[in-house]
C-alpha positions in Angstrom: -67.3 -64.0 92.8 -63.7 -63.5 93.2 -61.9 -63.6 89.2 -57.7 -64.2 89.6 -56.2 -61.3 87.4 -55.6 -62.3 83.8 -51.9 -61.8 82.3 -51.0 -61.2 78.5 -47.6 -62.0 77.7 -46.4 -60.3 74.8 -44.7 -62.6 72.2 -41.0 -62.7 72.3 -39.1 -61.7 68.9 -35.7 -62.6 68.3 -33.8 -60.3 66.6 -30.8 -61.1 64.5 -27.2 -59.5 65.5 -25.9 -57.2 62.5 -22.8 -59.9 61.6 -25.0 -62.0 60.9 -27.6 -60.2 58.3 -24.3 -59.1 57.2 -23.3 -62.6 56.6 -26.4 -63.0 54.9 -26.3 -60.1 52.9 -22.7 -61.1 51.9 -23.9 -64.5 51.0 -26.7 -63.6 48.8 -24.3 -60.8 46.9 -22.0 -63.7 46.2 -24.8 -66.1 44.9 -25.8 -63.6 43.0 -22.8 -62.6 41.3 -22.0 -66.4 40.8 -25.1 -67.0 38.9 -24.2 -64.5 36.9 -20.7 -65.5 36.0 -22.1 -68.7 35.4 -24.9 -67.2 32.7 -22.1 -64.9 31.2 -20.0 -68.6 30.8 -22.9 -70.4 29.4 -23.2 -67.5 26.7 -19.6 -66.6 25.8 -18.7 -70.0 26.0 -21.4 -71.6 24.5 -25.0 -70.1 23.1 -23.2 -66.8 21.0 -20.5 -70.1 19.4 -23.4 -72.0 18.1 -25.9 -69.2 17.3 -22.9 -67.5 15.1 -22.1 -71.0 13.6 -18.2 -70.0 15.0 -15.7 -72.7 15.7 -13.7 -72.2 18.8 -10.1 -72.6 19.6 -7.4 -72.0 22.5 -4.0 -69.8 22.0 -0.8 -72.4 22.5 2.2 -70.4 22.4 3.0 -66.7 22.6 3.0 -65.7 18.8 0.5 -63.3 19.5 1.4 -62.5 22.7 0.4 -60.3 24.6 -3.1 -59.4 23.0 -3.7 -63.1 22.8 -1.6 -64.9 25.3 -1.5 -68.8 25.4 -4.6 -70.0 27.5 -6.7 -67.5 25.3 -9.9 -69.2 24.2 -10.7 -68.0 20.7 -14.4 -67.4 18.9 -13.4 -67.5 15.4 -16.4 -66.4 12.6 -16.9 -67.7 8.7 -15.6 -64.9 6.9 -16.0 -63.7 3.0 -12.0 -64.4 2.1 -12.4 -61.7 -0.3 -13.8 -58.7 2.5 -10.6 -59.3 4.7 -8.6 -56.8 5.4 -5.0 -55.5 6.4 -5.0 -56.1 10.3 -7.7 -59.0 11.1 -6.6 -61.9 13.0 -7.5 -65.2 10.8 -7.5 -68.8 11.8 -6.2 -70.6 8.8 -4.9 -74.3 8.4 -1.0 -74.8 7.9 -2.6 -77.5 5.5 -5.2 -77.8 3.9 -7.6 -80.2 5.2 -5.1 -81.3 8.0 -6.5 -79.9 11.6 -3.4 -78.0 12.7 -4.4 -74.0 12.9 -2.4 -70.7 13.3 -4.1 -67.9 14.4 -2.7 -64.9 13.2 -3.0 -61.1 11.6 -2.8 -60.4 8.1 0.0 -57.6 6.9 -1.1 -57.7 3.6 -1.7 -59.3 0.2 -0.5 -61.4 -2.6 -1.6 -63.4 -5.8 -0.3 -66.7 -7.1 0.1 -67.4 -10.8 -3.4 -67.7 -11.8 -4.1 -64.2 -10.1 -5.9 -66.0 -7.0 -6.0 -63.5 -3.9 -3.2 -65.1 -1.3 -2.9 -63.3 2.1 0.3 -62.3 4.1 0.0 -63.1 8.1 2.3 -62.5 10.6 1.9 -63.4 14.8 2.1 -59.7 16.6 4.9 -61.3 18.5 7.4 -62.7 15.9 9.4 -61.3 13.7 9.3 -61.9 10.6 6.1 -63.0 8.4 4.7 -66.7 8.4 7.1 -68.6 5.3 3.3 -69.2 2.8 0.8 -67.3 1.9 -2.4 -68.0 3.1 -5.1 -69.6 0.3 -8.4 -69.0 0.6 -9.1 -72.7 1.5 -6.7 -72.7 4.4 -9.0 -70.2 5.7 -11.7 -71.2 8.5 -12.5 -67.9 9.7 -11.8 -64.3 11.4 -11.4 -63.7 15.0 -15.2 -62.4 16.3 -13.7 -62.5 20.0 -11.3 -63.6 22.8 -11.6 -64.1 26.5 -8.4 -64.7 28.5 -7.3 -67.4 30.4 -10.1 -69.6 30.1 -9.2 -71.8 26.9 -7.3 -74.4 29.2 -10.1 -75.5 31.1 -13.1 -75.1 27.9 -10.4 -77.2 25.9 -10.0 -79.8 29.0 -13.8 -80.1 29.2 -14.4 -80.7 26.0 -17.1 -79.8 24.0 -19.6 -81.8 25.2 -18.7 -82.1 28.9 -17.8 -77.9 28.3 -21.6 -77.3 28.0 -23.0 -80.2 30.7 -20.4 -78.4 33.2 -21.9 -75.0 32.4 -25.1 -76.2 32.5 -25.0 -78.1 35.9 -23.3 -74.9 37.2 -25.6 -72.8 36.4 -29.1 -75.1 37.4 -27.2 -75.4 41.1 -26.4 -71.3 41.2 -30.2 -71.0 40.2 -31.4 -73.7 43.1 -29.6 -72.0 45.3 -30.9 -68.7 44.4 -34.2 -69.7 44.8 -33.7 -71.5 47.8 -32.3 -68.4 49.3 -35.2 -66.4 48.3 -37.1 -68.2 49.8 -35.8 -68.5 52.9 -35.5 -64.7 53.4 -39.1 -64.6 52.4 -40.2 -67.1 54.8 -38.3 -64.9 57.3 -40.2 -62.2 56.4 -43.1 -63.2 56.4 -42.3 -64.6 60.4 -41.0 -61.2 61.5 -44.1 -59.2 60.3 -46.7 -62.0 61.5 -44.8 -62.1 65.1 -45.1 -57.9 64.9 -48.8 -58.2 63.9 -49.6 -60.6 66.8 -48.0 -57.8 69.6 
């Protein structure tokens, strides 16, 4: 009994051209960098703020320019008044109990009549020394840190709407990390089944 010949066709794999994997490569590095930009945010911006019990503020004008330029967003610490020292930058009230700040560095001491300490600011930028001492209840804290340019947008957002903004940012860098992931994965896992099957 005659049997017709019997053909195997070996499966066909596609492979990918190298602008594209570079595309992808170049896409993945960007996600990746993105998410963490957006986790760096999240914690300068946010988590180290509240975990330090800091309050936060944004530079306004160029008296300390140019270490602190206006657009500077300020992390500003409770401090002991009486540890401060010649050349920390202090956020004090101009009044106390009113809500208008300076932040600026102390250039040295004084007492009032009653022998209370009183300290002697000045902005790096201006010339001569701010016209009043500085009282211990004028004081809400020392500088702990500074990050340029972004105190614009955190004082745009808000408070509240600073750390939903954040936080939706980072959940979408996250899904779309993961979703990524996966898809090389699943790639993968098609290439090396396709190979198995030759």
């Amino acid at each position: 009994m005659f049997q017709p010949p019997r053909f195997r066709f070996a499966p066909t794999t596609t492979r990918q051209s190298p602008l594209l994997t570079g595309l992808q490569w170049a896409g993945n590095a960007v996600s990746f960098v993105l998410l963490c930009a957006a986790a760096l945010a999240a914690i300068v911006l946010l988590v180290i703020p509240f975990v330090s019990g800091s309050q936060t503020y944004t530079v306004l004008t160029s008296s300390m320019a140019p270490a602190y330029a206006p657009g500077t967003f300020l992390v500003v610490k409770p401090t002991d008044f009486t540890t401060l020292e010649v050349g920390d930058v202090v956020t004090y009230q101009l009044h106390s109990g009113r809500p208008e700040v300076v932040t600026h560095r102390i250039t040295g001491f004084t007492a009032d009549q009653d022998g209370d300490r009183l300290l002697i600011t000045k902005g790096d930028n201006n010339d001569l020394t701010d016209p009043n001492p500085v009282m211990e209840i004028q004081m809400r804290g020392e500088l702990f840190y500074a990050v340029p340019g972004v105190g614009f947008v955190a004082n745009h957002l808000g408070n509240s709407n600073r750390g939903l903004a954040v936080t939706v940012a980072a959940v979408a860098l996250i899904g779309y990390g993961i979703i990524t992931m996966a898809r090389q994965f699943r790639r993968k896992g098609d290439v090396e089944s396709a190979g198995a099957a030759q």
